[in-house]
N, C-alpha and C positions, 0 to 999 in steps of 0.2 A: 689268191684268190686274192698280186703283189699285195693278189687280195691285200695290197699293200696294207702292210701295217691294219691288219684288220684283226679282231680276236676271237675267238671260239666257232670251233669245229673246224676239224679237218682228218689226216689221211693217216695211212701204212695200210699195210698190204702185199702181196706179191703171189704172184706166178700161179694161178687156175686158170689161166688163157685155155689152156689147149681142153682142160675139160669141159669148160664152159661153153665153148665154140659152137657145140652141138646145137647148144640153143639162140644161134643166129638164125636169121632169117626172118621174112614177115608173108603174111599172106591177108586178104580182108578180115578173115577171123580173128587173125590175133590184133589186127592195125585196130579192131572196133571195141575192143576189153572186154572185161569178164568180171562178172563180179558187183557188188556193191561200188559204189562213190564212197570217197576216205574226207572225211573235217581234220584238217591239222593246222595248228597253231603255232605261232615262232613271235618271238618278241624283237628280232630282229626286220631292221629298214628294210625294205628292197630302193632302193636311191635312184634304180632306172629301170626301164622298159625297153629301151636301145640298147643295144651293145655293143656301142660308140661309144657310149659312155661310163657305164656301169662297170665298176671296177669292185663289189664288194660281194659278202658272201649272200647276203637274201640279194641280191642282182643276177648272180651267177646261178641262186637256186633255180632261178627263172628263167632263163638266157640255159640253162641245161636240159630242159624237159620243155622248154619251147621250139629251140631252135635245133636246125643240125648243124653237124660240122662235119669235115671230110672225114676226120678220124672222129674216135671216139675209145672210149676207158671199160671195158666189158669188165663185169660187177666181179669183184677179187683181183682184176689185175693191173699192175699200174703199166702195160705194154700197150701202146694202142692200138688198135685197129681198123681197118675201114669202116666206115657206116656211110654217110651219103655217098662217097668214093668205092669203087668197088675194088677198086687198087690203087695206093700210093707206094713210091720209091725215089730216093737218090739216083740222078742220072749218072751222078759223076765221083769218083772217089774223092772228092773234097767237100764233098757236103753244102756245095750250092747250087745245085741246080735240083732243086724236089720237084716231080711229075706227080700228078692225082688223074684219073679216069675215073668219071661218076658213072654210078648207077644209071642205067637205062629206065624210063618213066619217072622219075624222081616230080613232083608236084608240090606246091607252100599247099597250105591249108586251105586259101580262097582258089583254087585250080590252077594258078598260074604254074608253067613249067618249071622247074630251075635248072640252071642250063649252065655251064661255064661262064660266063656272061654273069649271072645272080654273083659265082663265086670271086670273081676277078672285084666285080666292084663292092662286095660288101668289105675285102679287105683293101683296096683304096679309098674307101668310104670312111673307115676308120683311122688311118692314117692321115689323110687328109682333112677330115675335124681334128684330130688331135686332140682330142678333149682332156682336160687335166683331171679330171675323174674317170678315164679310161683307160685300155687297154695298148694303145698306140704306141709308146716309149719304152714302157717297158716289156711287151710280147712280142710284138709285131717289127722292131725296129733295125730287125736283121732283112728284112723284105727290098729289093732292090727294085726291081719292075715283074710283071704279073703276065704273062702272055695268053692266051685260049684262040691257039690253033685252030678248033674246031669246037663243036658244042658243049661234048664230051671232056675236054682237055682244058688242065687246067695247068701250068708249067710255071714256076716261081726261082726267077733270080735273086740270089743270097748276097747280098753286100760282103759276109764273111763266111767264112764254114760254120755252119751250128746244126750239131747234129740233133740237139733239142728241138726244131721245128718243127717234128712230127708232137711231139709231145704239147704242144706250143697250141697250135692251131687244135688239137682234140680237146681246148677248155673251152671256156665259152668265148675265149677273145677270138675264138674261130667261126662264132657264128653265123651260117647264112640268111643274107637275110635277100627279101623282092626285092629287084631294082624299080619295078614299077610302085611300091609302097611307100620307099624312103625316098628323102634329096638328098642327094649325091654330095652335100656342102652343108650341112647343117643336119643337128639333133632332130629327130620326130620327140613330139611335144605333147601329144594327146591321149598319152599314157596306153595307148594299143602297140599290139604287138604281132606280126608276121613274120612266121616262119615255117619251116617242114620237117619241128621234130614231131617226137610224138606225141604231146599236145598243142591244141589253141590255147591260147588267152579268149574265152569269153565275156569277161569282163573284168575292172580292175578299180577300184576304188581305196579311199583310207583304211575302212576295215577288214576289206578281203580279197583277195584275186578267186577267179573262178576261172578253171583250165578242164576242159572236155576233150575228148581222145579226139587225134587227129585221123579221120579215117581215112587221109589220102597217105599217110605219113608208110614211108618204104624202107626198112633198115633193121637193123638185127634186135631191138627191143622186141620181148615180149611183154603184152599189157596186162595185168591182175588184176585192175579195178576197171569201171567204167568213168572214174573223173575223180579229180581233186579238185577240194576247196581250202583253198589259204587264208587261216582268218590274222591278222595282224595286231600287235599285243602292242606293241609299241614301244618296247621297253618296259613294259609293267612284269615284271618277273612273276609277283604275287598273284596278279588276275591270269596268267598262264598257267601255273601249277593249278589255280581253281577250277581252272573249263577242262583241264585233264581230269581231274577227280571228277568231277560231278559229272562227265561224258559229255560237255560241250562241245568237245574237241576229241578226235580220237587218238591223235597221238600230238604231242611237242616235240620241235626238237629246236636246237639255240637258243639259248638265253636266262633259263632254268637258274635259278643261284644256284650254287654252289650245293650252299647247306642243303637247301630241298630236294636235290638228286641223292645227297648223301640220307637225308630221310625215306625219301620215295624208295630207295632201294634195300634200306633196312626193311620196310614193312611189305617186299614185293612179295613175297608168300602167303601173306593173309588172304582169306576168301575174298575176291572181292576186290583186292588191291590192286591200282596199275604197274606194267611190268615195267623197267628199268631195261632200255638194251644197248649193252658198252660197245663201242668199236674202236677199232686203231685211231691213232691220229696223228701226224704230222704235223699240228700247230704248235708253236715255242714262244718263248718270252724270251727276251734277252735282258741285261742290267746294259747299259750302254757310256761307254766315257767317249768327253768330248778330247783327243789325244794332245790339243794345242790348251786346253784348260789350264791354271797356272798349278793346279793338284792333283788331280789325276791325269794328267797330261804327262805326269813321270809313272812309269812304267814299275815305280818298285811299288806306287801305294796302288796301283790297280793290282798287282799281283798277292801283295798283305791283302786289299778285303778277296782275292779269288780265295785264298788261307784260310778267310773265317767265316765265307758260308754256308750254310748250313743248310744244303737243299730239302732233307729228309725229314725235315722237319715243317721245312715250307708247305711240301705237297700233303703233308699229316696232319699239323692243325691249321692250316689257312685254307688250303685245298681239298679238305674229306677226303685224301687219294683219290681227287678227280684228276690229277695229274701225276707225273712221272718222273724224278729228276734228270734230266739233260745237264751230259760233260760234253758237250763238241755242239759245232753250230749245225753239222747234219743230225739230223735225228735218225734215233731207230728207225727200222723198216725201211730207212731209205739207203739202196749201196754207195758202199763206200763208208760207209757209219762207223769212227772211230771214237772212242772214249777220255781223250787226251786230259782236261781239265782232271777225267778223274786221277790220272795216270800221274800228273806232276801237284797238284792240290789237295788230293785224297777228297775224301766224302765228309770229313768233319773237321771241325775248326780246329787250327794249329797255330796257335797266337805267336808261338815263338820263332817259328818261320815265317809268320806274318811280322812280327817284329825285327828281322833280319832282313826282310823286303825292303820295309819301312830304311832300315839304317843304312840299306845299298844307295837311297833314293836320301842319302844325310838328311836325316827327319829323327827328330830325336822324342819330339813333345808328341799331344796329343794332334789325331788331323780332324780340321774341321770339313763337315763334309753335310752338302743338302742333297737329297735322291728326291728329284722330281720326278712327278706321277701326274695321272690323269685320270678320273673316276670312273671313267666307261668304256673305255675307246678297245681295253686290251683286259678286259673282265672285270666282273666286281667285286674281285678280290683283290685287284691289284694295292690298292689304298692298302689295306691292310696288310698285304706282303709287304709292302715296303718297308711298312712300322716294323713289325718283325725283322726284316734286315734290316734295319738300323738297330734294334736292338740288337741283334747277333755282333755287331761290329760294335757296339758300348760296350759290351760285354764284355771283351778281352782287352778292356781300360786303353784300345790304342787307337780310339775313334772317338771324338764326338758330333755325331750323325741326326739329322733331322730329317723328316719326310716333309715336303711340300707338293702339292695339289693345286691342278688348275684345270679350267675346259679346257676343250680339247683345241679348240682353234687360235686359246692363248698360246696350248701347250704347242703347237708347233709352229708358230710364229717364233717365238722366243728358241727352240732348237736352232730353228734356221738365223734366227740370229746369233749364234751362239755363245745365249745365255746361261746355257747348262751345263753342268762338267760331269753329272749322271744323272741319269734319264730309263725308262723304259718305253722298248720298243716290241711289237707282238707281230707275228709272221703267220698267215694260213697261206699255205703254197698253191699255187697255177697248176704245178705238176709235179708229178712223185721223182723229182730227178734232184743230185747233189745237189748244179745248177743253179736249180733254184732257190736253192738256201743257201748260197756264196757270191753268185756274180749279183743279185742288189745289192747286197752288202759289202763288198770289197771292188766291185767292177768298175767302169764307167757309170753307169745310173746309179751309185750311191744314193740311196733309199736311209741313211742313217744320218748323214749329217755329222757324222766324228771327226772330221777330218783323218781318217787313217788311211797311209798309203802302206802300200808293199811291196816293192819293186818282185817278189819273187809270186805273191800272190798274182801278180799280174802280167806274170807268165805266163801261171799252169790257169789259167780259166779259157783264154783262148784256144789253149792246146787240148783240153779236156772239153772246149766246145766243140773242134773240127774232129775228134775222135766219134767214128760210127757205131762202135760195141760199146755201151754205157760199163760194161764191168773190165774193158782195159785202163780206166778212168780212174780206178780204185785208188792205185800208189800215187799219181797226183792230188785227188782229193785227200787221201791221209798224206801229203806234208802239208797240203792247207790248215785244214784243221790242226796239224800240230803248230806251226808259225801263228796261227789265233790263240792257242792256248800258250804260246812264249810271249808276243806283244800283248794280248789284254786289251784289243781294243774295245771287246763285248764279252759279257759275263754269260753265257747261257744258263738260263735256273730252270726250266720247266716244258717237258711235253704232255701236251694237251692229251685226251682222250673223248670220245666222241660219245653224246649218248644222245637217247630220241625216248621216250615217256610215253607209254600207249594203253589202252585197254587190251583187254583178253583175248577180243576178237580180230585182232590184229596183228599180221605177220609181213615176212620179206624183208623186217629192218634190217638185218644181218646184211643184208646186201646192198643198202644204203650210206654203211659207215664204214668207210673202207679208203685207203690211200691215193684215190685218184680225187679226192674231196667233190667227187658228182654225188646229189642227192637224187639219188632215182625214183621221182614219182610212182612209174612203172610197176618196179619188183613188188609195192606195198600192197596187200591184198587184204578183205575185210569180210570175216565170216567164217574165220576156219579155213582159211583156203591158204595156202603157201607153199 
C-alpha cells in the first residue's frame, strides 16, 4: 500500500474464500444498502483522488470502496477473485499473457458503460503519467501492451513472467476508472472522483469525504450501510480519540496513539465504553543499514546489534503490544513465513556473541553509531523506539549509539544521498504475497537505498515470480529469508497489528482488518445489525 514506506495498518489473513463465496453477487437491493450511514474518522492523509497517483493508505482507502478493479480480495481471503471481471486466467504457462472477461452491464456511477476500452486505458493512463507518488513503477511495471479484442476482453502482455499480477491489479493500483472523466496524459485535479465500485464520492473537502452507495455498482459486495462519511483528523491523534468517545465519530481507524488504544482497550468493558477491534496485519518496520557505510557496512557489527536486540521488550513498553516481534522480512500470515533472525540471533541479547561479531569484523573499542528516525512517517512511536534501541546496544558497553530525527522529506533526501548508515524504513503491503516483502527490497526497484546486492537473491525472486502456485515458492522464499538473516542488510523489529475504535452500535469490523489491507466500507453496519 509500496504503500511504499508507508506506516500503520495493514493485513494477514488466509483461506475463507470458498465459504464466503456464497455471499457474491449483487442485485438492486443489495447495490442500494441497508441500514443507517456510518461517521468515521481517521487522522490519516488521503494524498489523492486519482489513482494515477495515489500511492498511500487513506488513497488506497478511497481508490477501494470507490473504484473497481478486475479482481478483487473477498473479506478473510488473501486469494483474489473476480469482481468487475467475471473471469480472469493465465493464457500461457509462463505467466505472461493474463486474459480478463468483464461482467456483462457493468456501469461507473454517472451511467456511462465500462467496457474493455475504460479497462485498457486506465492502466495505460497510469503508466503513462508515471507519477512519482503512484502506482506505475512499482505494480504495474511488468505490463507490456494491453490488447481489447472486443468490448468484453481485456488481454495483457507481461514483459516477464509474474505470477503476482492477479494479485497486483485486485489493489487499488488496479483501479478503473471513465475514459470520458479523466485525460488520458495528465492527473485529474478537482478532487472528484469516478468510478464503478460500490460507492460514489459525493463530495470531498479538507474535513471530510462524503461517499453514497453506488446504485449502478455490479459485483460481489454486499452493502450494510446506506453511506459513509470520512471526517479527516489530520494528524491530530488527540482530537480523534475525542469524537470517538463523545460519538462524533462512530468509529476510527489509523492513527490512534499507541498509548490510547492500549487505554481504550483496557476500559472496553465498561458500560458505555468504546469497543477496541484487533485484526491481523502485515505492516513491519525494519532497522536498515546503508552496506557501503564505513560501520555498518561490515557485516560483523550489523550482526552484534542483530545479538542485542531486544524485540519483546520494544513491542511491551514502547508498543502496549500493539505490535508483534518479527525475525524474517516475510511476516506471519504471509506463506512462506520463516523465522530465521530468531533461529541464528535468538530473542534476547547476547553481548558476547555480539562481541565475537564485533572481533570477526577487527573492532576491538567501543562503535560509534547514529539510528536515524523520522517523527511520523513510520508511527509515533518510532522516535522513541529508537531511544530504547540505542539503549539496548549501550547497554552491553559495546556501542555508543545516538538517535537523531528529522522531517521526513529531510529524511529521505539524505538516505538517497547516502548519508545514513542506520535508518528506519516501515512497509504496508499492496498484497498479501512473499513478493511483496522482498522484491522492493532486494529487486530491481530497491525501495531501501542500502545498497545491498545479492547475486543469489536475485535469482530466486524472478524464479518465485514466474512460479503460478504461490506455495511451490515456499523453499525459495525460505533461503531468501535465510541469506537476509546471514548478510544483515535490514534488521526486521516489528509486525504491526490492526485495530479500528467504535461505538456499540457498530459492527462488521472483523471483516475490515484482515490481510488483503482493503478497508471495506461495505461490511460496516450500524444499529445492531452485522
Amino acid at each position: 500500500m509500496r504503500k511504499r514506506d508507508q506506516w500503520l495498518a495493514a493485513p494477514l489473513g488466509a483461506g475463507l474464500a470458498a465459504a464466503l463465496l456464497s455471499g457474491c453477487g449483487s442485485d438492486d437491493g443489495k447495490a442500494a444498502g441497508t441500514g443507517e450511514s456510518v461517521v468515521m474518522g481517521m487522522s490519516d492523509e488521503v494524498q489523492a483522488t486519482d489513482p494515477a497517483s495515489g500511492y498511500d493508505p487513506g488513497s488506497w482507502l478511497l481508490f477501494n470502496n470507490v473504484f473497481q478493479s478486475l479482481m478483487s480480495f473477498p473479506k478473510g481471503s488473501t486469494t483474489p477473485q473476480p469482481d468487475a471481471a467475471k473471469s480472469c486466467k493465465f493464457k500461457d504457462e509462463n505467466s505472461t499473457v493474463y486474459q480478463c472477461e468483464l461482467q456483462d452491464g457493468l456501469k461507473f456511477s454517472n451511467g456511462d458503460d465500462l467496457t474493455s476500452e475504460d479497462v485498457a486505458f486506465s492502466f495505460r493512463r497510469t503508466l503513462k503519467i508515471n507519477d512519482k507518488d503512484g502506482p506505475a513503477s512499482t505494480m504495474l511495471s511488468t505490463i507490456g501492451s494491453i490488447k481489447t479484442p472486443d468490448k468484453s476482453t481485456v488481454v495483457f502482455q507481461l514483459k516477464r513472467p509474474d505470477a503476482t499480477f492477479p494479485l497486483k491489479i485486485a489493489s487499488g493500483a488496479g483501479s478503473i476508472v471513465d475514459h470520458k472523466e479523466y485525460p488520458a496524459d495528465k492527473l485529474r485535479t478537482d478532487g472528484k472522483a469516478m468510478g464503478s465500485g460500490v460507492y460514489k464520492l459525493d463530495s470531498y473537502d479538507k474535513s471530510k469525504a462524503v461517499f453514497k452507495v453506488n446504485s449502478s455498482y455490479k459485483g460481489p459486495a454486499v452493502v450494510q450501510n446506506s453511506g459513509m462519511t470520512l471526517k479527516l483528523f489530520h494528524g491530530d491523534q488527540e482530537a480523534l480519540k475525542s469524537a470517538v468517545q463523545k460519538g462524533d465519530v462512530d468509529l476510527a481507524y489509523r492513527g490512534l496513539a499507541i498509548k490510547d488504544i492500549a487505554d481504550l482497550e483496557a476500559t472496553s468493558n465498561e458500560k458505555g465504553a468504546v469497543k477496541v477491534v484487533e485484526g491481523n496485519s502485515a505492516e513491519v518496520q525494519h532497522l536498515v543499514f546503508n552496506t557501503k557505510d564505513p560501520v555498518v557496512g561490515k557485516v560483523g557489527v550489523r550482526k552484534a546489534i542483530a545479538y542485542l536486540i531486544d524485540r519483546s521488550s520494544l513491542v511491551r513498553d514502547v508498543y502496549k503490544r500493539t505490535a508483534e516481534p518479527l525475525y524474517s522480512v516475510v511476516p506471519s500470515g504471509i506463506t512462506a513465513h520463516k523465522t530465521p533472525f530468531f533461529d541464528v540471533y535468538g530473542d534476547r541479547p547476547q553481548p558476547e556473541k555480539a562481541k565475537a561479531a564485533l572481533a570477526s569484523a577487527n573492532i576491538s573499542g567501543k562503535v560509534k553509531l547514529t539510528l536515524w528516525a523520522t517523527p511520523v512517517r513510520y508511527g509515533p512511536g518510532t522516535v522513541a523506539e529508537f531511544k530504547a534501541i540505542a539503549d539496548q546496544l549501550n547497554a552491553s558497553g559495546l556501542f555508543e549509539a545516538d538517535v537523531q530525527s528529522v522531517p521526513i522529506d529531510q529524511y529521505e533526501k539524505d538516505i538517497a544521498a547516502g548519508k545514513y548508515g542506520v535508518y528506519v524504513k516501515g512497509w504496508v503491503p499492496d498484497y498479501p504475497d512473499p513478493d511483496n516483502f522482498t522484491a522492493p527490497f532486494f529487486g530491481e526497484e530497491n525501495v531501501l537505498a542500502n545498497n545491498y546486492q545479492s547475486k543469489d537473491i536475485a535469482g530466486i525472486l524472478p524464479a518465485t515470480a514466474a512460479q503460478g502456485s504461490r506455495a511451490a515458492t515456499v523453499s525459495d522464499f525460505a533461503k531468501l529469508q535465510n541469506a537476509v538473516a546471514q548478510d544483515v542488510p535490514v534488521l526486521p523489529l516489528w509486525q504491526g497489528k490492526q485495530y479500528a475504535v467504535a461505538n456499540e452500535r457498530i459492527s462488521g469490523l472483523q471483516w475490515t482488518l484482515d490481510a488483503s489491507t482493503v478497508f471495506r466500507f461495505w461490511e460496516i453496519s450500524k444499529g445492531g445489525k452485522g
